[in-house]
N, C-alpha and C positions, 0 to 999 in steps of 0.2 A: 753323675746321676742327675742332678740339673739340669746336664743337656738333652738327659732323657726325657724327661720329665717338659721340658720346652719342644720338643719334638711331637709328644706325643699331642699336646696342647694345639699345636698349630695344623697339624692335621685334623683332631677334631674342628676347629673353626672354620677349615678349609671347607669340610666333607659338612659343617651345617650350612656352609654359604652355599653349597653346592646342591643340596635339599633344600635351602628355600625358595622363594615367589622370584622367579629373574625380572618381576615388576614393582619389585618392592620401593623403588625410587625410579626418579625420572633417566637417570645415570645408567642406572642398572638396566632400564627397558631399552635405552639405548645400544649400551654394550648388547644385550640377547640379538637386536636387531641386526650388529655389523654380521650376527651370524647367519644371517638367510641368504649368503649369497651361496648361488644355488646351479645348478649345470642350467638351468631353463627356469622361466617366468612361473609355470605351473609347479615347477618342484617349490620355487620360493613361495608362490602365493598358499601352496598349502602347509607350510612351516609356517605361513604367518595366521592360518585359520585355524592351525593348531593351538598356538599361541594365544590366539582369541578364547577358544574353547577354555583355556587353562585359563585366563584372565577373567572367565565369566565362575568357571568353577568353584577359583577362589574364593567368592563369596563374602571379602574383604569387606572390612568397612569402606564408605565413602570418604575422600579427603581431599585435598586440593592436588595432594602430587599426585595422587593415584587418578585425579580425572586427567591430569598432563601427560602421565602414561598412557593412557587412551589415546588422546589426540595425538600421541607420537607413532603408537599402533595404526591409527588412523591415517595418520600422513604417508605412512609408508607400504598402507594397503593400498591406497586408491589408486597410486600412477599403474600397480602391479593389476590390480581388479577393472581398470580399464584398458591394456592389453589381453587381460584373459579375456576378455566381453567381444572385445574385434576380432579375436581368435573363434571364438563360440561362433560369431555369427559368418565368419566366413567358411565355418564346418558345417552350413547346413545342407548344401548339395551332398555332400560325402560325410565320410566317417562317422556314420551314427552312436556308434560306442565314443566316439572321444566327443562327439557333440552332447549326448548325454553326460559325461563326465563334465563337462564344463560349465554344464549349466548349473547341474549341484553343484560346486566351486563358486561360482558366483550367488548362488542359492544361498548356501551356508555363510559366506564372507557378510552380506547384508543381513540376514536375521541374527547373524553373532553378535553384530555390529547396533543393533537396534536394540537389539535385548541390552548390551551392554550400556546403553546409553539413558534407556528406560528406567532403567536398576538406578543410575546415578542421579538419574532426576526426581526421580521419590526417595534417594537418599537426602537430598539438598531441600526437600521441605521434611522431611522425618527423622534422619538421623543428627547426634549430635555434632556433626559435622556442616550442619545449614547454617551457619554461621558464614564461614568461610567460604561454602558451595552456590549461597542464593545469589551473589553478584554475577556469577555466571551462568543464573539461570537460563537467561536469551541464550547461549553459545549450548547449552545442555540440551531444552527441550527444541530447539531448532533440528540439530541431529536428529534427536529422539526420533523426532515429524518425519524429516530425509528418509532416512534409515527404513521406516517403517513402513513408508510409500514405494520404496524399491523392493523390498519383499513382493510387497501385493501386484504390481509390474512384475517380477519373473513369475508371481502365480500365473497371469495372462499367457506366457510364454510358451507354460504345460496344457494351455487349454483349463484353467478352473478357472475359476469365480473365486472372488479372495473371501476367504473365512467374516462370516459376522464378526467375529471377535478382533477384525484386523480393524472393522469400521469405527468399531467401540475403543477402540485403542486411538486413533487417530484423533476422531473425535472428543476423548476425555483431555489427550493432549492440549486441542486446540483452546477447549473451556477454561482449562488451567490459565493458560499464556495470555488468552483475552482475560479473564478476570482480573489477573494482577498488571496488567499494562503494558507489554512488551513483544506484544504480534508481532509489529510492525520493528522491532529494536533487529541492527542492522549487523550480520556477522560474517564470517568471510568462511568458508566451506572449499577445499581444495583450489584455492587465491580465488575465490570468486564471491561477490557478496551476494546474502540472500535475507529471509527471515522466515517466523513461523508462520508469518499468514500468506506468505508466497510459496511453501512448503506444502502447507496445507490445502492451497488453490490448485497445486499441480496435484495432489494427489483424486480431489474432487472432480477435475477435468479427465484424468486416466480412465477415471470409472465412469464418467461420460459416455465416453467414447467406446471402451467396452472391450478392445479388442483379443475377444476369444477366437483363436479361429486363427488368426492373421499369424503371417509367416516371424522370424525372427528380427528380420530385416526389417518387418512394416513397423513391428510392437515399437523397436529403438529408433526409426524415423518419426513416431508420432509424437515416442518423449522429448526429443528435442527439436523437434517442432514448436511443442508446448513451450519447451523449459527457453526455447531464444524468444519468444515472442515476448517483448518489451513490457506494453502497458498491458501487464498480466491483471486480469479482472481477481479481485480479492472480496473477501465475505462482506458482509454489510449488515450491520442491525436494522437498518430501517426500509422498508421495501418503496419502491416507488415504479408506478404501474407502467409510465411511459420508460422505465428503464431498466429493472429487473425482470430477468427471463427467467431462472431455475433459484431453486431453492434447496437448502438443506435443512435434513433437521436434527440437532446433532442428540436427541434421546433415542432415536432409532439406530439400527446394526446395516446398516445401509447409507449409501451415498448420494448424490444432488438428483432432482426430478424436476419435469416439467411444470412449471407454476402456468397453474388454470385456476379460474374462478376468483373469489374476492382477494385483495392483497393482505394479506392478515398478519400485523406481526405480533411475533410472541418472543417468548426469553429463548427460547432453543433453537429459534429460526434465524436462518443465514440464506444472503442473497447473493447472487449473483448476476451479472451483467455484461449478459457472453456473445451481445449483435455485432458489437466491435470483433469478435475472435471469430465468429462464425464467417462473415465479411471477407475480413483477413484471409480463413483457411481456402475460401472461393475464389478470390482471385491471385491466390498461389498456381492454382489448378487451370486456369489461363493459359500457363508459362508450356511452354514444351517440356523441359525436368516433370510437370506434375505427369503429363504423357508415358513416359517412360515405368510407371508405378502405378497404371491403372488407375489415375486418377485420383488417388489415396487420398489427398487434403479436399476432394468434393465429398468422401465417403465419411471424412471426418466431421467436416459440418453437420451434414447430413443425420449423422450419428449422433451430434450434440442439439440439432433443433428437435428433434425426436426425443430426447431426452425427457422421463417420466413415464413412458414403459419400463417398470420396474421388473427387470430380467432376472428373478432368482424363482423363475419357473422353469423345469424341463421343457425343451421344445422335442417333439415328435416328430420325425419326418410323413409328413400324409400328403398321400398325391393323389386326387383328382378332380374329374367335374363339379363343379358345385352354380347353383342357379343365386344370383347379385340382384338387388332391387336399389338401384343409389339414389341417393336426393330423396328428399322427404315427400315430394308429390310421390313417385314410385312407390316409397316406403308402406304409404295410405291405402293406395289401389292393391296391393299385394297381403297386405294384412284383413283388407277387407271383403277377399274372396278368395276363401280357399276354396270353391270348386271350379274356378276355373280351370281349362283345360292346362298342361304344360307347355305348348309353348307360346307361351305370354311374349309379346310383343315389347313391354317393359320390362321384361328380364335381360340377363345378358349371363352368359357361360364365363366364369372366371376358374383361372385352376390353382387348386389350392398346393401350398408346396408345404408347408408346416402349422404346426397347432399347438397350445399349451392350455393351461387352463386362464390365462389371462387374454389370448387374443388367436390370431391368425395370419400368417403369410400367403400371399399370393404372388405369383408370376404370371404376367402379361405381355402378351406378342406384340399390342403395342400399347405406344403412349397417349396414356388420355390425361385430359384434367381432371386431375382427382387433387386436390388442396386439402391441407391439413385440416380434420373434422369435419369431414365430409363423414356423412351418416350411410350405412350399407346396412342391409339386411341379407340374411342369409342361408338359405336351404339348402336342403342334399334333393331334395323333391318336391316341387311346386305342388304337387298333388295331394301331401301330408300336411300340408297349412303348419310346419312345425319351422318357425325359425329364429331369427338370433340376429340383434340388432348390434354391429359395431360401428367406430370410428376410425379414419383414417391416421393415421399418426406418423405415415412416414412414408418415401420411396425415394426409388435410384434405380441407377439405369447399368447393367451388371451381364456382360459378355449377351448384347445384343438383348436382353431380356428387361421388361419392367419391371422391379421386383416392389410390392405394398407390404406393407404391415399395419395389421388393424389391432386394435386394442376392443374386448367384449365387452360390453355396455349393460348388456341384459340378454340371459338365454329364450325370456319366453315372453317378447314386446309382444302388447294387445295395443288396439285400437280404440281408445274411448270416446265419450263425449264431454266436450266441458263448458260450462256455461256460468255466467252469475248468476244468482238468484236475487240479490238486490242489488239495488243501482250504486256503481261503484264510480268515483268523480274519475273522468278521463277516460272509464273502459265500455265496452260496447256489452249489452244484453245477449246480443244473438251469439245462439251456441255454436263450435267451430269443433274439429275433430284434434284431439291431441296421444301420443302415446306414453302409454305406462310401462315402465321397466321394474316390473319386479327381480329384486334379487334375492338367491337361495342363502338359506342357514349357514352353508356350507363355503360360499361365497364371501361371509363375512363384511357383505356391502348395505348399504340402503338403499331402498327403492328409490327413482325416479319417477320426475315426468316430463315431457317434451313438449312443450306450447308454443304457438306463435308467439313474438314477440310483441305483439298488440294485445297480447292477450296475459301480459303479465304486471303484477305490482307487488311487491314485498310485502308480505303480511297480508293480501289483501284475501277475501272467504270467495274459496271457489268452489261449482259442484260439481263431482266425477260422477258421472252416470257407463256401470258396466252391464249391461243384457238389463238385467232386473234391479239392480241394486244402485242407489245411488248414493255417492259418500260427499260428504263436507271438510271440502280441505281449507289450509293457511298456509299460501305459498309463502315456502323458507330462500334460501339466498339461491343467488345463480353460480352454477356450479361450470359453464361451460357455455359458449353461443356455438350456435352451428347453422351457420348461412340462416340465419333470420329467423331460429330456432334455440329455441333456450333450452337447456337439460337441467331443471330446476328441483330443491331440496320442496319437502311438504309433512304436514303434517294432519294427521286425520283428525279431523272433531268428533265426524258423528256420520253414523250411518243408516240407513233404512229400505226397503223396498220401493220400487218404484212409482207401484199403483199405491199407496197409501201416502207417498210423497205428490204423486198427479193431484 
């Protein structure tokens, strides 16, 4: 009867070993592991996203073997998830069903993977297991960072925009890691060393760059472009004018922009300093290799000096004529007579290819000089004096075509006057013609104005005279130069009629 009784015993033990977590130790996630050997890569690597799935289910406490379980799942994902990746992208010509299959496979492996590392690093300052988990904080929130930037890269792949929420993830990450001291703390990532703030630079540069649209082939040429490129530019607290180019700001759901106007630091502000990379990616594209891929490391630059048209507006495809007034002499003469006939000698026919609510494409047959901030005005018809003051923010040269992109400034620029009224030390009396950009409610902007450069001083009281109406401003900071033209902040004192101010 004993030996019944010892029989029965041992099978229950067996059949709970058999019901429990095959992660339960380091031992045990080993043994689950010898069993993914599998007829093909794809049959293993989804045994082992299964397995992720079930590791994240758990929902387990945090603990020090259970994060070395991870990293053991992790070691023995990645050789497998970088053949499924060379596999995905050699499917793009063919097999669209198993090209789609592959990308969710590598889709899933990375956000299982992030999530699961996310969970452990708020365990390690939350649970009581931070004891044992904060020394390897650096090796936790490092992944986290990884992990989380590769997601938002296969978003690129589907043609999306990565989620706000993916910005604000990245971003809380990085506040974490800089607060307690260990950005820069050095850890090794599939035998290769890295850290959080080179983690986090590559995922700032990704989104730079932008590439929606771009084939499968181009998206993984640019990340490792990025990820070889050596003296990787990392965030910086403190801005300096001759050296920072973009900035982030890490309270926003969004990623790095163009830094214009004053250098301003603050607690949420990170710099970057990307002339060194932009440099780099330009005389890549030199080489014959950059030939071969249409150029791709000019388009990349390209894409990063442009950087600060903030792309989470639809674009629209709109095509056609539209009437251009460039350069601010133009700008003047165009605003200052709407009945001229149409066709204006200072106009020029540009064709418009797309639109959003923040700016404008155009394609051009050929190449002019047009430099970043260069000022355009803009109509559908000279005849309706109704137009739309942009700036230049970008071009490239794209199967024979010029292609621009302007950013919208203000949809209803007037023409004013602007003068001192009293003698201002350095500035001249005589009055000079300047434009006003009002912006709509709806817009979310504040109005501008556009003045010579001679014609500005910080603080100092200036007067806008519009038909009848004259107002008393204090010019605020400069927000922007544009070829000897200032696009400057103000604010209104005091207003009146003309004839009772004569």
């Amino acid at each position: 009867m004993s030996d019944f009784f010892e029989m029965l015993s041992s099978i229950t033990r067996r059949r709970k070993a058999e019901g429990g977590s095959p992660f339960a130790s380091v031992k045990a996630t080993e043994r689950w592991l010898k069993t993914l050997h599998a007829d093909s890569d794809y049959d293993a690597h989804h045994a082992l996203v299964e397995g992720l799935e079930r590791f994240n289910a758990e929902n387990a406490p945090a603990s020090l073997s259970r994060m070395k379980s991870l990293m053991k799942l992790e070691e023995a994902g990645l050789p497998l998830q970088s053949r499924i990746i060379e596999q995905y992208v050699r499917n793009q010509a063919a097999f669209r069903l198993a090209r789609q299959a592959l990308w969710r496979e590598s889709w899933v492996f990375w956000s299982l993977l992030a999530e699961a590392w996310l969970r452990m690093l708020k365990q390690a300052y939350r649970s009581p297991a931070s004891a044992e988990l904060k020394p390897f904080a650096a090796e936790i929130a490092t992944r986290a960072l990884r992990y989380a930037g590769r997601v938002m890269r296969w978003d690129y792949h589907q043609a999306r925009t990565p989620a706000a929420t993916a910005w604000r993830r990245v971003h809380k990450i990085y506040r974490l890691v800089e607060r307690d001291g260990f950005a820069t703390e050095e850890v090794r990532i599939n035998a290769r060393p890295t850290h959080c703030a080179r983690e986090y630079a590559l995922v700032v540069l990704m989104g730079l760059v932008h590439p929606l649209g771009y084939r499968a082939q181009q998206v993984e040429a640019i990340a490792q472009i990025l990820e070889g490129y050596e003296p990787l530019p990392l965030p910086e607290l403190v801005p300096q004018s001759e050296v920072h180019t973009h900035v982030v700001d890490l309270s926003l759901s969004e990623g790095a922009s163009l830094m214009e106007g004053e250098y301003v630091q603050g607690r949420r502000l990170r710099y970057f300093a990307l002339s060194s990379l932009v440099d780099y990616l330009k005389s890549l594209d030199q080489t014959s290799d950059a030939e071969a891929d249409n150029g791709l490391t000019r388009q990349m630059a390209s894409l990063i000096e442009r950087g600060g048209i903030r792309r989470n507006r639809q674009r629209t495809h709109r095509f056609g004529r539209v009437w251009v007034a460039a350069g601010m002499d133009r700008i003047l003469s165009a605003l200052a007579h709407p009945d001229l006939p149409k066709e204006r000698p200072a106009l020029e026919p540009w064709m418009l290819r797309d639109e959003s609510t923040e700016g404008m494409g155009f394609a051009l047959s050929e190449t002019t000089a047009l430099p970043h901030g260069r000022l355009v005005a803009v109509t559908w018809d000279p005849s309706e004096n109704v137009w739309q003051l942009l700036a230049i923010r970008w071009g490239r040269e794209e199967q024979g075509q010029h292609l621009v992109g302007t950013q919208r400034l203000s949809r209803h620029p007037k023409r004013v006057e602007v003068f001192f009224e009293a003698d201002v030390p350095g500035m001249t009396r005589e009055p000079t013609w300047a434009v006003f950009l009002p912006m709509t409610h709806a817009e979310q902007g504040v109005s501008n104005l556009l003045i010579p450069q001679t014609h500005y001083q910080l603080g100092a009281p200036l007067m806008l005279r519009d038909g009848d109406v004259v107002y008393q401003l204090r010019l605020g900071e400069v927000q922007e130069s544009h070829e000897g033209w200032l696009r400057v902040g103000m604010d209104v004192v005091g207003r009146e009629q003309f004839a009772a101010a004569a």
